[in-house]
Biopython code that builds the backbone (N, CA, C, O; Angstrom):
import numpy as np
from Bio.PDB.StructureBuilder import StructureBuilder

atoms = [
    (1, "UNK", "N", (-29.239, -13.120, -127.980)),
    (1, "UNK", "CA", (-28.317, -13.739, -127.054)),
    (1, "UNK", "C", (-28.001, -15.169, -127.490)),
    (1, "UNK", "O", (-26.921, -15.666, -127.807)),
    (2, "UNK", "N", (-29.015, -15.609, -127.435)),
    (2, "UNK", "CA", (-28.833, -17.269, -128.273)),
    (2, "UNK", "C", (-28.091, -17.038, -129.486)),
    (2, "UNK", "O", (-27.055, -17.701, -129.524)),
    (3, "UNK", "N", (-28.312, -16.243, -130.573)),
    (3, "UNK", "CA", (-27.019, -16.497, -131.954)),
    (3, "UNK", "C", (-25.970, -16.286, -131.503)),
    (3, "UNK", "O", (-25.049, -17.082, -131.686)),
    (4, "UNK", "N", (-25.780, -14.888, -130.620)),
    (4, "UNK", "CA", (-24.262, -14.815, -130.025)),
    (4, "UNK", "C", (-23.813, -15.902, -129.690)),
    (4, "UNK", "O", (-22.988, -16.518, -130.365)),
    (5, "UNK", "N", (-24.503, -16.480, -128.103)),
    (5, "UNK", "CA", (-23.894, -17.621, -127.911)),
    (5, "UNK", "C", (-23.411, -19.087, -128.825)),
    (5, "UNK", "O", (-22.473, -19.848, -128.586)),
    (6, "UNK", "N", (-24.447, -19.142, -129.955)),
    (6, "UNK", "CA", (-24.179, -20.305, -130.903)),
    (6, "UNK", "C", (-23.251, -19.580, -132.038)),
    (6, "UNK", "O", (-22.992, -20.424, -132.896)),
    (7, "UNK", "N", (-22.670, -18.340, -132.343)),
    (7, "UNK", "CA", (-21.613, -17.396, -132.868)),
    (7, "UNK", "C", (-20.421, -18.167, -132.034)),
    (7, "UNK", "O", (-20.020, -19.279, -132.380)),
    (8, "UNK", "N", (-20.056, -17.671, -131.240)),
    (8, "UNK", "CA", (-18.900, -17.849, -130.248)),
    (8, "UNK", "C", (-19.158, -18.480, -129.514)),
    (8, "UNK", "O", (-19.282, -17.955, -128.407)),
    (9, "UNK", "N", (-19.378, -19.811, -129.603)),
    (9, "UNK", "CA", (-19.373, -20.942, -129.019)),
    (9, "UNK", "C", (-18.079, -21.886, -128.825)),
    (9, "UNK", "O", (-17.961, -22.487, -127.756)),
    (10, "UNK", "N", (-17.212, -22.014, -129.727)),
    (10, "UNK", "CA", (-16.154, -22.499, -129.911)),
    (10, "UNK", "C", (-15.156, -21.566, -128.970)),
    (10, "UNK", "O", (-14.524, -22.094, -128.055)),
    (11, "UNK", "N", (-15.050, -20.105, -129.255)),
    (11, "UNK", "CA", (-14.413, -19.103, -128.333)),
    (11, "UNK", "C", (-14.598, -19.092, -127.359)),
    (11, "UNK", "O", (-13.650, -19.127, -126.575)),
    (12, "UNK", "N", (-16.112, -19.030, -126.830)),
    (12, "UNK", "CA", (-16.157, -19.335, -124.765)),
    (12, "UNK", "C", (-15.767, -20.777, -124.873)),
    (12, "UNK", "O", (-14.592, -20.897, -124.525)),
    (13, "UNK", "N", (-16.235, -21.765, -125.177)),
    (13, "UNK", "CA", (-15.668, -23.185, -124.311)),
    (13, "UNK", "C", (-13.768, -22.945, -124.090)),
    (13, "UNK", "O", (-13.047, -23.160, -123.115)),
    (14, "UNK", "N", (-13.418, -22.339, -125.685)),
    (14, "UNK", "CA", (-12.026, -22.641, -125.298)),
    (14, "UNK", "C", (-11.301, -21.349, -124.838)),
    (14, "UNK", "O", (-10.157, -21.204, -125.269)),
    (15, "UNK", "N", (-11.712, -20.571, -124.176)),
    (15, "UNK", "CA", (-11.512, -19.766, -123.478)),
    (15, "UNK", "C", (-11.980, -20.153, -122.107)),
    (15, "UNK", "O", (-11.574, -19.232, -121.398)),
    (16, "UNK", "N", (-12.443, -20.783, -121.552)),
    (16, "UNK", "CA", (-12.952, -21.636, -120.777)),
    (16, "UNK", "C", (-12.232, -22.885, -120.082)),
    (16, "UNK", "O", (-12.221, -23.296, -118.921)),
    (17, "UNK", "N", (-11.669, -23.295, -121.200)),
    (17, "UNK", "CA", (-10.675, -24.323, -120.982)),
    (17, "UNK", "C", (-9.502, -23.950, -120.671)),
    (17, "UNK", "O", (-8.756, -24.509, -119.868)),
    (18, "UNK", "N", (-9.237, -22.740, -121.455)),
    (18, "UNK", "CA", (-7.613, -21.863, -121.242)),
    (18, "UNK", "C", (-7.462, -22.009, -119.363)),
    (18, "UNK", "O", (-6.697, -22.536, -118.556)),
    (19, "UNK", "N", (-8.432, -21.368, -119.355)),
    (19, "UNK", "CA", (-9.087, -20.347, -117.655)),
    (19, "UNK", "C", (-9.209, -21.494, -116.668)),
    (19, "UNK", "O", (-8.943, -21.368, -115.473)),
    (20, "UNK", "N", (-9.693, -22.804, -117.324)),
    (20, "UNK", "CA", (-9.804, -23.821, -116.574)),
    (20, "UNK", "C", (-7.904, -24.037, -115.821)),
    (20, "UNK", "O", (-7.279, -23.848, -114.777)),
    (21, "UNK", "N", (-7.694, -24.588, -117.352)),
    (21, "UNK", "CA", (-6.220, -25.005, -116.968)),
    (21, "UNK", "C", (-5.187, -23.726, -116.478)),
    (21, "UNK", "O", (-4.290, -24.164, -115.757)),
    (22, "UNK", "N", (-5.129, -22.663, -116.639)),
    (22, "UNK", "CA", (-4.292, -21.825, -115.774)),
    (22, "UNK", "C", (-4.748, -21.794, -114.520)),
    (22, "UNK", "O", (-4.001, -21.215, -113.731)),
    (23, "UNK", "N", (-6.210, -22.445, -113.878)),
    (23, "UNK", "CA", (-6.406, -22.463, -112.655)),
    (23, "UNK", "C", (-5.735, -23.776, -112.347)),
    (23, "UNK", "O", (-5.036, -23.620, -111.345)),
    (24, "UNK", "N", (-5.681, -24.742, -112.708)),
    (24, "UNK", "CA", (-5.314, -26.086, -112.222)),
    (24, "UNK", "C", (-3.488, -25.715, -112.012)),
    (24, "UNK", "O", (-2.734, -25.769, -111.041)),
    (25, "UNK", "N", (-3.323, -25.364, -113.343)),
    (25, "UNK", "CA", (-1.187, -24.732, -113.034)),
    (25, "UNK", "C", (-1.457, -23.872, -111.699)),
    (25, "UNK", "O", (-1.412, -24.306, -110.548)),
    (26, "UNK", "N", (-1.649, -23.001, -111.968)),
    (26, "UNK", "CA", (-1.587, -21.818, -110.630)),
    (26, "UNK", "C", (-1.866, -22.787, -109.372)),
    (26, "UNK", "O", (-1.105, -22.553, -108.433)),
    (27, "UNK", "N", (-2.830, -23.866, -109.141)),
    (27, "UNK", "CA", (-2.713, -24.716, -108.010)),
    (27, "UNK", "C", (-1.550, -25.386, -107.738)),
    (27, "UNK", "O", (-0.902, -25.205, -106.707)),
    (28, "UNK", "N", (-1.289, -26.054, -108.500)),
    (28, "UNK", "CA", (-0.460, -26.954, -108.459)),
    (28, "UNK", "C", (0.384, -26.359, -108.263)),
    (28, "UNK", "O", (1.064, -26.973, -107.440)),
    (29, "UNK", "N", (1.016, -25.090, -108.619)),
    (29, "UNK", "CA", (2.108, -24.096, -108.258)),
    (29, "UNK", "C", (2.298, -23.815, -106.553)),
    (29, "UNK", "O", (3.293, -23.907, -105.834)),
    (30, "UNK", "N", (1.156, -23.507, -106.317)),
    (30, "UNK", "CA", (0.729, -23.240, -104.960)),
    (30, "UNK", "C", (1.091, -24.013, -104.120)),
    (30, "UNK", "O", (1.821, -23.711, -103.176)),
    (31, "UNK", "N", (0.420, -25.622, -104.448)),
    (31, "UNK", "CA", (0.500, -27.004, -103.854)),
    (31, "UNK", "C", (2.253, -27.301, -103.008)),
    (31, "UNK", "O", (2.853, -27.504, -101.952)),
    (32, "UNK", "N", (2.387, -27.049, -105.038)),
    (32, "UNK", "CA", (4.304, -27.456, -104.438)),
    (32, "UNK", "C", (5.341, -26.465, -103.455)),
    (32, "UNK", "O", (6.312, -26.860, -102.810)),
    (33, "UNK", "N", (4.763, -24.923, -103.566)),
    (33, "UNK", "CA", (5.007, -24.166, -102.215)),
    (33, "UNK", "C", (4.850, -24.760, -100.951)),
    (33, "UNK", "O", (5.738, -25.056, -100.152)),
    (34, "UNK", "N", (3.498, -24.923, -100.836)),
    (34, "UNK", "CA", (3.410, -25.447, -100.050)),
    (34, "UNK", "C", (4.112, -27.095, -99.283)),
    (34, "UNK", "O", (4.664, -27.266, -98.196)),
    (35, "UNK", "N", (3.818, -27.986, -100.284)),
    (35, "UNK", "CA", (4.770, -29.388, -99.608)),
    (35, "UNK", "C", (5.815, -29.197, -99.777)),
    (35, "UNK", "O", (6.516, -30.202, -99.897)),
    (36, "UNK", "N", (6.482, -27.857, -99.877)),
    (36, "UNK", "CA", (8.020, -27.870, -99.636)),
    (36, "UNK", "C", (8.092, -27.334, -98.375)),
    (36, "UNK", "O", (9.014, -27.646, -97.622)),
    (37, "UNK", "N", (7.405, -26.720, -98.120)),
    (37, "UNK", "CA", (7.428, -25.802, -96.396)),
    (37, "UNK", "C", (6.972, -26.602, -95.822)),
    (37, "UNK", "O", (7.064, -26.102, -94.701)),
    (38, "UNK", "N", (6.427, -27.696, -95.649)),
    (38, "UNK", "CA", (5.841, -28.596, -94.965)),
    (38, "UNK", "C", (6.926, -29.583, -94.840)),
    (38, "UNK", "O", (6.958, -30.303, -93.842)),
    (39, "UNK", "N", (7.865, -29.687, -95.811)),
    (39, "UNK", "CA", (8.986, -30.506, -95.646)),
    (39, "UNK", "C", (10.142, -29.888, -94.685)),
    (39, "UNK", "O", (10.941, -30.596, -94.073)),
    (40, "UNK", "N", (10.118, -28.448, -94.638)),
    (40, "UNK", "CA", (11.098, -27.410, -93.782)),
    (40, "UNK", "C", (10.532, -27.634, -92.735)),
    (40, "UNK", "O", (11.303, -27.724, -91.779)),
    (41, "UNK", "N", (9.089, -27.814, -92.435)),
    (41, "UNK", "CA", (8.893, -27.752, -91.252)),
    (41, "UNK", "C", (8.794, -28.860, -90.562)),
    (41, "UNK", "O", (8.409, -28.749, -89.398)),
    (42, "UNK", "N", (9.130, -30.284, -91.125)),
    (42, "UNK", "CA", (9.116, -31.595, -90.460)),
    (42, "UNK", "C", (10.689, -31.567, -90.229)),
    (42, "UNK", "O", (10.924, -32.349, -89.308)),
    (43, "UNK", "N", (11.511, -31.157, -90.556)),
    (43, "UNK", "CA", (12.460, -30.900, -90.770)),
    (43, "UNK", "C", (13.166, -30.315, -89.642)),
    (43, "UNK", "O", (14.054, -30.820, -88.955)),
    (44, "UNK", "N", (12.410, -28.702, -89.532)),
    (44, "UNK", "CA", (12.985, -28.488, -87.843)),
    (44, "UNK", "C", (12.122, -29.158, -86.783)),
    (44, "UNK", "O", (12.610, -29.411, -85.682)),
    (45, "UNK", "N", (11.169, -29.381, -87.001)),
    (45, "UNK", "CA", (10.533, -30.788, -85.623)),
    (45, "UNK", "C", (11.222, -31.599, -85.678)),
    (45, "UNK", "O", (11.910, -31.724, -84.665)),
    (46, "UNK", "N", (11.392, -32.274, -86.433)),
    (46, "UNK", "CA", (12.316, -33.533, -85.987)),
    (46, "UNK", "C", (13.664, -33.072, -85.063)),
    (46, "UNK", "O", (13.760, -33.481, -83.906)),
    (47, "UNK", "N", (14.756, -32.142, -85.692)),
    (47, "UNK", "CA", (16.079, -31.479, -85.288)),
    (47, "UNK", "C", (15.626, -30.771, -83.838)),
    (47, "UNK", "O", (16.574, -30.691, -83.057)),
    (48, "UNK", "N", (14.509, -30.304, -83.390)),
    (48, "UNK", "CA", (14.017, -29.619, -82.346)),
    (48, "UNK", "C", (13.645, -31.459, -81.221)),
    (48, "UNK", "O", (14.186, -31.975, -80.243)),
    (49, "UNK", "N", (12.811, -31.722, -81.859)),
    (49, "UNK", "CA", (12.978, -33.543, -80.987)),
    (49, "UNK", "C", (13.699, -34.102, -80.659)),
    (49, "UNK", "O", (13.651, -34.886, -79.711)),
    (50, "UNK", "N", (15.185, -33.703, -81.817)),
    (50, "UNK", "CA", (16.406, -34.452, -81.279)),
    (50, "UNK", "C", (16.741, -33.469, -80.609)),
    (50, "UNK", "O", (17.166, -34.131, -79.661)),
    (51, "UNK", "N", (16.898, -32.511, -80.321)),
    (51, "UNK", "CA", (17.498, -31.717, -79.301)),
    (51, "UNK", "C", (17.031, -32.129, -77.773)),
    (51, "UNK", "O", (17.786, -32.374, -76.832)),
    (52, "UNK", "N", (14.937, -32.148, -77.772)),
    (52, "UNK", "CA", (14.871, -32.138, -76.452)),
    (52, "UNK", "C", (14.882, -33.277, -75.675)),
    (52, "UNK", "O", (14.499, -33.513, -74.528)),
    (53, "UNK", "N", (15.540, -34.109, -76.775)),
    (53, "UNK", "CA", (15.120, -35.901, -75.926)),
    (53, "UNK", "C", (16.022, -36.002, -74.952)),
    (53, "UNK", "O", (15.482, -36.247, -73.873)),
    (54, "UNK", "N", (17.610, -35.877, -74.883)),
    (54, "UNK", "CA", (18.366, -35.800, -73.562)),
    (54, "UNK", "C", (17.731, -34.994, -72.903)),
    (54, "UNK", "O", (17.346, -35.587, -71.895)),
    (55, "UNK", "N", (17.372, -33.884, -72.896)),
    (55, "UNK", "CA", (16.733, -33.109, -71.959)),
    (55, "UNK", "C", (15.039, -33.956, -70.974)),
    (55, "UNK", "O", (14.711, -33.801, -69.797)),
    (56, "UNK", "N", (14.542, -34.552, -71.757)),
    (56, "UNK", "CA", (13.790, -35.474, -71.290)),
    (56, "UNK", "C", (14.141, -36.664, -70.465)),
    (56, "UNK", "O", (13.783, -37.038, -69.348)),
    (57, "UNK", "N", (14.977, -37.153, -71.388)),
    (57, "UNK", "CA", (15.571, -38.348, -70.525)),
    (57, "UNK", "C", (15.982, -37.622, -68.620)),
    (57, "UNK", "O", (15.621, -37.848, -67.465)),
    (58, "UNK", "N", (16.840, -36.782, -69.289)),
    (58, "UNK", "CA", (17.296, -35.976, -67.694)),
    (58, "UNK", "C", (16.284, -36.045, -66.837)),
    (58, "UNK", "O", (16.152, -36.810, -65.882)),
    (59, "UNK", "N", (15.454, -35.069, -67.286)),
    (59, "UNK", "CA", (14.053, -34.659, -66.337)),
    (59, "UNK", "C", (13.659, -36.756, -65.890)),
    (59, "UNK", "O", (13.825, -37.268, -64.783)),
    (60, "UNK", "N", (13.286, -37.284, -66.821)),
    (60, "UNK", "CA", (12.801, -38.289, -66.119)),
    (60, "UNK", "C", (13.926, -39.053, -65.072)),
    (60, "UNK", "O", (13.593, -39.778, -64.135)),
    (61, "UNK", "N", (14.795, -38.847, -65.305)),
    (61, "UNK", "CA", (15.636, -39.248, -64.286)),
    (61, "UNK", "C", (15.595, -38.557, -62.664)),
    (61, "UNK", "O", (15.571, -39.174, -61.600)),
    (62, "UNK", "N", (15.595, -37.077, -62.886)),
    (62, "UNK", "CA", (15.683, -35.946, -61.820)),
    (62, "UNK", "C", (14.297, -36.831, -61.191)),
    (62, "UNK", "O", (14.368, -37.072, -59.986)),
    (63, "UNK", "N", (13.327, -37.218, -61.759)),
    (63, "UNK", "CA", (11.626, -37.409, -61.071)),
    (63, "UNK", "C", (11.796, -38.444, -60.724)),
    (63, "UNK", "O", (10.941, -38.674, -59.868)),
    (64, "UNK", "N", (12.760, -39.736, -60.945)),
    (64, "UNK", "CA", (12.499, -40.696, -60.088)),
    (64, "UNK", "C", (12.967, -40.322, -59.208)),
    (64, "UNK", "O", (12.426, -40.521, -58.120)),
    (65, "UNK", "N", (14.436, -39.465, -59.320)),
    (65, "UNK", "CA", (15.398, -39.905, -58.226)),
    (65, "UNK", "C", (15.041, -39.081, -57.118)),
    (65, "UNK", "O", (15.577, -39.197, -56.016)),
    (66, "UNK", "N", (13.827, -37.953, -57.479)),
    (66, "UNK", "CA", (12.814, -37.323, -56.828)),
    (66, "UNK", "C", (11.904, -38.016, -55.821)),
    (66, "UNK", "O", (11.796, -37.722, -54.630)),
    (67, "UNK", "N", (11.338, -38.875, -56.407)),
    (67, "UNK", "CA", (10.741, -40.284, -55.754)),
    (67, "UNK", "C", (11.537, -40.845, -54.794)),
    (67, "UNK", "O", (11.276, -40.562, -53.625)),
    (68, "UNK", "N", (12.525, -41.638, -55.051)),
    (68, "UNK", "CA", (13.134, -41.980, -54.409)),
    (68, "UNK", "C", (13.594, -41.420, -53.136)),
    (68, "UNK", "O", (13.805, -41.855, -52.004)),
    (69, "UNK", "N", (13.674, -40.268, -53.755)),
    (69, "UNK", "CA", (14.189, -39.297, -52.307)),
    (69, "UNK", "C", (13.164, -39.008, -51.095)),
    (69, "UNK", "O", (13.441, -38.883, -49.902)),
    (70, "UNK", "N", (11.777, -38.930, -51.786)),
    (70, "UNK", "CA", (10.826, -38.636, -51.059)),
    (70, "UNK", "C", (10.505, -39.860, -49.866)),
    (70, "UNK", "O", (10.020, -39.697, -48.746)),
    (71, "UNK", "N", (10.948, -41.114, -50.516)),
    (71, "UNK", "CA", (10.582, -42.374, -49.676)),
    (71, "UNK", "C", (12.000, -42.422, -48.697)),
    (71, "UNK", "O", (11.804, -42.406, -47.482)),
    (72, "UNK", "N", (12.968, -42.461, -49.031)),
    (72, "UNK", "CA", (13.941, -42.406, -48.256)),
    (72, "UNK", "C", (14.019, -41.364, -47.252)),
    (72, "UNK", "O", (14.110, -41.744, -46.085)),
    (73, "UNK", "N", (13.993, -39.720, -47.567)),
    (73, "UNK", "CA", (14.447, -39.088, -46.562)),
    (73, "UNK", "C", (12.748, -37.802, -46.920)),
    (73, "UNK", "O", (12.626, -36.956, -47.807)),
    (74, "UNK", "N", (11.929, -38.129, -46.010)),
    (74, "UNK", "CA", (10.709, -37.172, -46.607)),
    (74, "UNK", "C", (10.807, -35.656, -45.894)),
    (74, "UNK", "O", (10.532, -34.558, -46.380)),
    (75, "UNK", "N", (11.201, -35.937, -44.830)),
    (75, "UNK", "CA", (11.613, -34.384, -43.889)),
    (75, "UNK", "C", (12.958, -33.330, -45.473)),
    (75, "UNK", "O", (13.037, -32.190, -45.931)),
    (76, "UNK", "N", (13.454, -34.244, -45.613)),
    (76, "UNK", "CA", (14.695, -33.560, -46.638)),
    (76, "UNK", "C", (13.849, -33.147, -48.041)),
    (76, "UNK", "O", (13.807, -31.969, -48.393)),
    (77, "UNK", "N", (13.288, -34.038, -48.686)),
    (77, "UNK", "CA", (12.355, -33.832, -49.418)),
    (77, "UNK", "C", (11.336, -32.555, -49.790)),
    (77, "UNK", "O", (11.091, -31.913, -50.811)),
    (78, "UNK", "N", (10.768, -32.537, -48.069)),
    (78, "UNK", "CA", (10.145, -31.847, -48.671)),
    (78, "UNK", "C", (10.553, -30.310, -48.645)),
    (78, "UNK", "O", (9.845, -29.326, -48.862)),
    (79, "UNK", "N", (12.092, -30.400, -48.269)),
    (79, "UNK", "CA", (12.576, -29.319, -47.587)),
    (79, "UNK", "C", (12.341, -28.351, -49.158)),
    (79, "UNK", "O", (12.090, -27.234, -49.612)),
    (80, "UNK", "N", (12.656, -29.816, -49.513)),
    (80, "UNK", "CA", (13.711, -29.735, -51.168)),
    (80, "UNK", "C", (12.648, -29.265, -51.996)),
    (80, "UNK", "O", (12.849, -28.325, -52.764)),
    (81, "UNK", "N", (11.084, -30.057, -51.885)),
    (81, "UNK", "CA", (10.174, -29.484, -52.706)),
    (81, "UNK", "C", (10.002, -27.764, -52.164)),
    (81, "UNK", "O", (10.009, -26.986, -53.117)),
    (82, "UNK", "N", (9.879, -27.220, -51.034)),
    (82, "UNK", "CA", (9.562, -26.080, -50.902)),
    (82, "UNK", "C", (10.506, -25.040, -51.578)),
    (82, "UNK", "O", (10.071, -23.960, -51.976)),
    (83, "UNK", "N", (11.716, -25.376, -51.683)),
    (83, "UNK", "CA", (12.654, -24.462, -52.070)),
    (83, "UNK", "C", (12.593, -24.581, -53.676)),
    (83, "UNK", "O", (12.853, -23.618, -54.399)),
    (84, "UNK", "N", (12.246, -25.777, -54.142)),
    (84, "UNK", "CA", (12.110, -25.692, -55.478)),
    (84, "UNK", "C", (10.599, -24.887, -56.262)),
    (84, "UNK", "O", (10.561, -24.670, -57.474)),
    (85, "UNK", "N", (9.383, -24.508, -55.260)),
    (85, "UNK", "CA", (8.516, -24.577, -55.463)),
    (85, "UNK", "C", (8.533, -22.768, -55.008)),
    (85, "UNK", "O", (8.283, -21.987, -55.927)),
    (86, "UNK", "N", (8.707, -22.423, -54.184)),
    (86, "UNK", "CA", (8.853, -20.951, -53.719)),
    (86, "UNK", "C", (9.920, -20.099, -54.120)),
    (86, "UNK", "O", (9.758, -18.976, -54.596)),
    (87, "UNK", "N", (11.669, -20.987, -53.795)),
    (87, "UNK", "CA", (12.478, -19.979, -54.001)),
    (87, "UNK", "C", (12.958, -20.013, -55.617)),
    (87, "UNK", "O", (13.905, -19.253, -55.820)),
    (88, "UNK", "N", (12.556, -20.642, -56.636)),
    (88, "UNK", "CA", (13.201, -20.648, -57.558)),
    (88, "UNK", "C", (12.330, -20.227, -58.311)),
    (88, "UNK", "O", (12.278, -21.247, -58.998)),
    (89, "UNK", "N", (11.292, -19.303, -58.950)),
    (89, "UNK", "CA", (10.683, -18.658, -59.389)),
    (89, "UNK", "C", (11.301, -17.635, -60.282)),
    (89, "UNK", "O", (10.593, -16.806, -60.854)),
]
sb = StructureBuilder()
sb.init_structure("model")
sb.init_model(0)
sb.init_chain("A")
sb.init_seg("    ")
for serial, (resi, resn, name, xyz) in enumerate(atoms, 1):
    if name == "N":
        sb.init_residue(resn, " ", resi, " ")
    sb.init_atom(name, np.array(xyz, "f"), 0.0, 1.0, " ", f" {name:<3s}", serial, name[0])
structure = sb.get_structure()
């Protein structure tokens, strides 16, 4: 076993090295799959964020003016919470 190995010594290391470096390509192949889909996918988050921010803004508006309503007219209010809370399901 030992002459073999000191025989083909030069052949395993650089067969070894081959095997090394087609693992490091094949990563790096992988890698750049990957940070490209990672770029698609910041991509529709962001376009999905800009979509729901008026929709946010709204809602925070609807909740003050929710507030507001509750201090001003609370009999109406809460008419308003029950129907929003039971009938709109």
């Amino acid at each position: 076993m030992k002459n073999w190995i000191a025989k083909y010594q030069k052949a395993i290391v650089g067969t070894g090295a081959v095997s090394v470096l087609l693992i490091c390509f094949l990563q790096q192949k992988e890698l750049s799959k990957l940070r490209a889909e990672v770029k698609q996918v910041r991509a529709v988050t962001d376009s999905l964020q800009a979509e729901i921010y008026p929709c946010q803004i709204e809602l925070g508006r609807f909740q003050t003016a929710y507030q507001i309503f509750i201090k001003r007219n609370p009999k109406a209010a809460s008419q308003y919470g029950d129907i929003i809370s039971d009938e709109t399901e």
